[in-house]
N, C-alpha and C positions, 0 to 999 in steps of 0.2 A: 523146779518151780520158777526159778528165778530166770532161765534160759524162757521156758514157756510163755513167760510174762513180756519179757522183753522182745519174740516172735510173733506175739499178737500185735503190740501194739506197733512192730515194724512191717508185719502186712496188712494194716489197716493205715498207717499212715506214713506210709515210705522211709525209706535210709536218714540217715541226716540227724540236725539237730532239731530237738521237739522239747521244746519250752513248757512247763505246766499250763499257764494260759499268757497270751499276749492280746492286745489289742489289735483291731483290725478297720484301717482307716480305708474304705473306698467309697464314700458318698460328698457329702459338700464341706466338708472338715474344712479346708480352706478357704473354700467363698465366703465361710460363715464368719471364721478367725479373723480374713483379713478385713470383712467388713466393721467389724469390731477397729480396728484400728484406724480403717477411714473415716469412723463416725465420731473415733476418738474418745469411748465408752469403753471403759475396760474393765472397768471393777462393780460393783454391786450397782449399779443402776444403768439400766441397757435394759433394749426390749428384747433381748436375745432368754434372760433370764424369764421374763413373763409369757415367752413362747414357750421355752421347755418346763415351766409348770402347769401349762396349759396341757402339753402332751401326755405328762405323766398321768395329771389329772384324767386326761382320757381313754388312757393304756388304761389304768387301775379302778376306772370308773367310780374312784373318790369325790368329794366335796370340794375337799380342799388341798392344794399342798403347796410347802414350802420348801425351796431349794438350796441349801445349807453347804457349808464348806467341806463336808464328811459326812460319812456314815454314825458316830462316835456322837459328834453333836450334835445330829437329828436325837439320838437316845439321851444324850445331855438334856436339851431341852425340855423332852418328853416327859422325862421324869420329874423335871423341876414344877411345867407347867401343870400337868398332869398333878399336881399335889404332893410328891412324894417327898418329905419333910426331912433333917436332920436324926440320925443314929434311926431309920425307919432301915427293916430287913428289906431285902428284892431279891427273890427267887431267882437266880441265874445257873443257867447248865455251866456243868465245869469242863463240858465241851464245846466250847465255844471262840471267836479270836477275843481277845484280851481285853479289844475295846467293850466290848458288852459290861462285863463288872469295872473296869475303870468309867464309863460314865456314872456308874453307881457311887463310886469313891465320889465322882466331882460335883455330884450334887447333895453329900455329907450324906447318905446312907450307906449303908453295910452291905456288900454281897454274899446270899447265902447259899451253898452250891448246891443245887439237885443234882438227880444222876438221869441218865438217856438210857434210851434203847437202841436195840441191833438194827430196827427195820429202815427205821429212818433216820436214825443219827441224832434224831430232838430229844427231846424232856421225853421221858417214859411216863404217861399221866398214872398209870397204876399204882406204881412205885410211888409217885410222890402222896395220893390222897391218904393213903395207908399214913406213910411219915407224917404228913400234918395230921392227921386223925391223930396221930399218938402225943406229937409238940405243939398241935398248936391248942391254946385256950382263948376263950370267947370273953371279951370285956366290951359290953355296951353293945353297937354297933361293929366291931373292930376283932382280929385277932391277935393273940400277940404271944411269940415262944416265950413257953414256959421257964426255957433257961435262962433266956437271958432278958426276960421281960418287957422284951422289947417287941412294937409293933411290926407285924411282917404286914405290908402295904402292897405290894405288886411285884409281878411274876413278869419274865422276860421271857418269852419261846422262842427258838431260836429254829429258821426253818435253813437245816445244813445244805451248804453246798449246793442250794436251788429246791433241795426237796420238803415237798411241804409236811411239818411235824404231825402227831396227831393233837392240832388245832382244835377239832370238833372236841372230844372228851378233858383236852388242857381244860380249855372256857368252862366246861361243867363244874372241874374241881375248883378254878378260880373264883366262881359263881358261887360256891357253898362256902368260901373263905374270903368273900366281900374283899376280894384283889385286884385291882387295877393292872389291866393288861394291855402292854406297850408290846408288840412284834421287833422281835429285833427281823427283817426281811432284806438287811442288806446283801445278802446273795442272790433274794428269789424275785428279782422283776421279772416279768412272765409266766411266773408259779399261780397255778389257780389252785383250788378245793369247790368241788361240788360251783365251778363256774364260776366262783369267789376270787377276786383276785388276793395272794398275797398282802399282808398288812391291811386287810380292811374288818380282819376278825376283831381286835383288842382296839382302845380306845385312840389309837394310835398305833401308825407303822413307820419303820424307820430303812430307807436303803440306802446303799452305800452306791457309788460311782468311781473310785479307786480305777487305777490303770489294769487293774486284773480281773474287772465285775466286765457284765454280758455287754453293757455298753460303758464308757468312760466319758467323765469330761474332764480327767486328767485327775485332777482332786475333787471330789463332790459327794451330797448328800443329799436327802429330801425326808420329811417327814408326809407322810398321806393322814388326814382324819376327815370324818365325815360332824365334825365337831365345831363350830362356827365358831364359837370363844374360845374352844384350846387350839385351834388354827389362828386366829387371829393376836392370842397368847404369844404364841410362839415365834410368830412375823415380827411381832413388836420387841422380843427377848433379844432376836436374831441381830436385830439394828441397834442395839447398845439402846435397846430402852428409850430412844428419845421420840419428844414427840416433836408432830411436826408444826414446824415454825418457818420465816421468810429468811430469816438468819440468826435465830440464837441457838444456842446449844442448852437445851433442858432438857435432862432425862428424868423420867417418874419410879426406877429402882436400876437394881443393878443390873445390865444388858452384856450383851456378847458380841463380837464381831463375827456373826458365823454366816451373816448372808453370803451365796456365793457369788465370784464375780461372774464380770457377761462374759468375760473370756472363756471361764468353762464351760460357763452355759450352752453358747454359740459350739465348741466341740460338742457336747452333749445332745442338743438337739440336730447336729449331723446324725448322731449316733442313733438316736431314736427311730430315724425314718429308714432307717434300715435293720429296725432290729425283727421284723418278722423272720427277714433272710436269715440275720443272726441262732435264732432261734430253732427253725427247720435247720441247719446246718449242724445243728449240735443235738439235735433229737436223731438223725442221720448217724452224727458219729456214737451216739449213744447205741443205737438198734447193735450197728457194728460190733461194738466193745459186747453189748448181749448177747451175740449169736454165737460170739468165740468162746467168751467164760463160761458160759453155760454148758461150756464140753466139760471144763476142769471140776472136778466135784471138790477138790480143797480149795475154790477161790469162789467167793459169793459176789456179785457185783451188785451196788446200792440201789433199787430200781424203785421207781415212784408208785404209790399206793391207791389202794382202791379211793374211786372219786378224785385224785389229787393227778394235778397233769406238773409235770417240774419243768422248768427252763433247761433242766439236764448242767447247769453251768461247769460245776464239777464232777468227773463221771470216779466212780470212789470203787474200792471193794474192799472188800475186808476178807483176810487169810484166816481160814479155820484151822483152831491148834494153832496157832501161833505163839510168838514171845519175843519179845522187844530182840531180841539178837536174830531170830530169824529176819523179823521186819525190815531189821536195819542191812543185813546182806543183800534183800533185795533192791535196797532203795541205793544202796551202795554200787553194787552190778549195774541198776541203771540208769546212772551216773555215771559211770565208765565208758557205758555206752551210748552216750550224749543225751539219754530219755531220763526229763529232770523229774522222776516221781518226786511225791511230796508224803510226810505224813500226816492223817490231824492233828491238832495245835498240842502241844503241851496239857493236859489238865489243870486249870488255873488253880485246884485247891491244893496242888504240888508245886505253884510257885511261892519263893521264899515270902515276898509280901501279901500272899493272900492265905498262907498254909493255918491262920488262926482264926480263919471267918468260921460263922456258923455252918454246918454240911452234913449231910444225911452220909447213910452209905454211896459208896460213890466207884462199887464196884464195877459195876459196867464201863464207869468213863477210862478205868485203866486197859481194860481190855479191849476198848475202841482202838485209846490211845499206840496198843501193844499189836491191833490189827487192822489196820485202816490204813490203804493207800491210794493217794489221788492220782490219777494218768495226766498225758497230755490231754486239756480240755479247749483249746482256742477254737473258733468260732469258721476262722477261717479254711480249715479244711476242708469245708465238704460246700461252703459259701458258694452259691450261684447270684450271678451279676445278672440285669434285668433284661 
């Protein structure tokens, strides 16, 4: 298996060194950085920043959005502004990266781990309504586990590695447990549902721009809502809460320095005007990776769901019968052989600081964790220039 793994993905993408995913700079990255320095605009105020929320805004055909430092503080915010209160539970997959329940720590509530499924790598909705059916109880308006009394407030869905969760039936179960839902969609810009873009299902969505997402602006974030005051919330959180004045410094509570600068910006929106290419180049190398695996009947590869079209960012599979010591020889082998597979994150409810939160069963997430590998995913392989 290990041989076969490593042969596909060198007649698909030649000999050499094949990175998991790398950025891919061939549009106006430069024109755009150095005008930022001519203009002498480099940090949070530049029209560079008010152009790439315009784009997003119209990629995602949102309301509103705001362009943040990270992915991390887009859901920081979200959860603050969005209401979610001190010692409040938030539903988080324990498959997930790490920022997802760390914004939950930083805005003083609890993360409670759900468990995913095989198809797509999200929240398994069935599994969870069963579990709150049994923990959760109804007080007033509101529910709150039984064990520990406390309010569970809002559910994070988590759409993996570009592919979109099942969204549709999450919001049904969220809807019957009056839960605020925040998209964590920092993998899936380009990801629709039923024509729907990414993060526009929950009251709020949040993407990341990291040097290893479909487009970069080196460090960056955005939140999308179609929400005029928790948009405009969260604009005002972003700038340290002050208001504006000709020269004093008044803030009206406590703010965050998360706006991003133009610097990113200006990378970022190079990046956007070519992310259609982006996109067909990695649905390209996707087909590819399909046509080979689909010979191997012990390797499944993660493919996008009925109504749901993926960015493809990550192309994943997962090893049937497997076990953490298998996984690990192959990601080992190829690594030898310069191909950096990856595997999914850690299960966060098997990290030492989070191994006491509240958690359903949470078997699927070890079995992910024990068979799930990501290939070479960059954008620029199969990339055609205009």
């Amino acid at each position: 298996m290990h041989l076969n793994i490593v042969n596909i993905i060198k007649k698909i993408l030649g000999d050499g060194f094949h990175p998991l995913h790398e950025p891919y700079f061939c549009g106006k990255e430069w024109k755009y950085l150095r005008k930022t320095l001519d203009d002498n605009y480099v940090s949070s105020v530049g029209s560079f920043v008010n152009k790439f929320e315009e784009k997003i805004k119209r990629l995602t055909n949102a309301k509103y959005a705001i362009s943040l430092v990270n992915g991390t503080a887009a859901l920081h915010l979200s959860l603050i502004a969005c209401g979610v209160k001190k010692n409040d539970e938030v539903l988080v997959p324990s498959i997930t990266f790490a920022g997802t329940a760390n914004a939950v720590t930083y805005s003083g509530a609890i993360p409670h781990f759900i468990d995913s499924e095989f198809y797509t790598l999200g929240i398994d909705p069935i599994k969870l309504e069963k579990y709150l059916d049994k923990i959760a109880i109804k007080k007033g308006k509101f529910y709150f586990n039984k064990k520990t009394n406390r309010r569970v407030s809002a559910i994070i869905p988590v759409h993996v590695f570009g592919n979109i969760c099942q969204i549709d039936k999450i919001l049904k179960v969220a809807r019957k447990y009056n839960l605020i839902v925040i998209e964590d969609a920092a993998e899936a810009l380009g990801s629709f549902f039923k024509n729907k873009h990414a993060g526009n299902f929950g009251i709020a969505g949040c993407f990341s721009f990291n040097g290893n997402k479909i487009l970069t602006t080196g460090g960056g974030g955005a939140v999308i809502t179609n929400n005029r005051i928790l948009a405009k919330k969260i604009k005002h959180l972003s700038t340290t809460a002050k208001i504006n004045h000709r020269w004093e410094y008044i803030h009206d509570t406590i703010g965050y320095n998360f706006r991003m600068p133009n610097l990113n910006a200006a990378l970022g929106l190079a990046q956007i005007e070519n992310l259609n290419r982006f996109l067909k180049s990695k649905r390209k190398l996707h087909k590819n990776y399909a046509e080979k695996f689909r010979l191997i009947n012990s390797i499944k590869l993660i493919e996008e769901q009925k109504f749901s079209k993926s960015n493809c960012w990550l192309n994943a599979i997962i090893i049937k019968d497997s076990s953490l010591k298998k996984r690990n020889m192959i990601l080992e082998f190829g690594h030898r052989n310069k191909i950096f597979l990856r595997p999914a994150w850690k299960p966060l409810h098997t990290l030492k600081h989070f191994n006491n939160m509240p958690m359903m069963n949470l078997d699927n997430s070890i079995k992910i964790y024990e068979s799930c590998i990501n290939l070479p995913s960059s954008a620029s392989y199969f990339y055609k220039k205009k």
